[in-house]
C-alpha positions in Angstrom: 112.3 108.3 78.5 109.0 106.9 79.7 108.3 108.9 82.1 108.6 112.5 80.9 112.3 112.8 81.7 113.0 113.8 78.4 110.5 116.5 77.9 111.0 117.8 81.4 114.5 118.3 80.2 113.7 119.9 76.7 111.0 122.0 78.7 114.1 123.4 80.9 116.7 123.7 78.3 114.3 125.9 76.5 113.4 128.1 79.5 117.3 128.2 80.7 118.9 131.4 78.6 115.3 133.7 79.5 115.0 132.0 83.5 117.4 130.5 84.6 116.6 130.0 88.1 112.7 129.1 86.8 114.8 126.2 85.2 116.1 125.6 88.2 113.0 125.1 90.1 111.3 123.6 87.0 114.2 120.8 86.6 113.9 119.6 90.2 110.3 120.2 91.0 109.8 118.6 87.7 112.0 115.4 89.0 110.5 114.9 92.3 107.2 114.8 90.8 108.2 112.2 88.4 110.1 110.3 91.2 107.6 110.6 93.6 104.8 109.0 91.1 107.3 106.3 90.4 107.6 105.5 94.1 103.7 105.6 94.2 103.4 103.5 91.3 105.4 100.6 92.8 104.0 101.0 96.8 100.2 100.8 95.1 101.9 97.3 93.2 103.4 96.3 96.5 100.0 96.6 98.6 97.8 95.3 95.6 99.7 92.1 95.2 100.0 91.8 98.9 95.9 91.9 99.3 95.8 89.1 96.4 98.1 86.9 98.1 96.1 87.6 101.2 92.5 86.8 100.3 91.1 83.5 100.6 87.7 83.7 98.8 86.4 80.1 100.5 86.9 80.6 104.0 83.8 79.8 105.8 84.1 81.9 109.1 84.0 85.0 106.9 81.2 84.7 105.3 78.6 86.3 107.1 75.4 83.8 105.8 77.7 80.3 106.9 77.3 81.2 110.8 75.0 79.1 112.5 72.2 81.0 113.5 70.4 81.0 116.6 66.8 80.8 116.6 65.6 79.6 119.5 63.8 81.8 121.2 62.4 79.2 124.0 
């Protein structure tokens, strides 16, 4: 019902009786979409909350100004 199914499927019914193989295509076109932004929705989650987990904001050797630097020039 969140999603849209329920429009998509009002959408359809209405078109059925004049096109009904324009339903047809409508109805499953309509679905991938829909299931296709779902899977989306939840790989985007997956990877986000992965890179969280994965970042450590205090770890010395990557920041770029902690390095020693060499200034010798002897």
């Amino acid at each position: 019902n969140g999603w849209g199914l329920h429009k998509l499927y009002n959408v359809v019914m209405a078109i059925q009786p004049q096109h009904p193989y324009g339903a047809i295509v409508l109805g499953i076109l309509g679905f991938v979409l829909i299931a296709g932004a779902i899977y989306a929705s939840f790989w985007l989650l997956v990877h986000a909350v992965q890179q969280l987990v994965d970042f450590k904001p205090f770890k010395p050797s990557k920041l770029l100004f902690w390095k020693k630097q060499n200034n010798t020039r002897w």
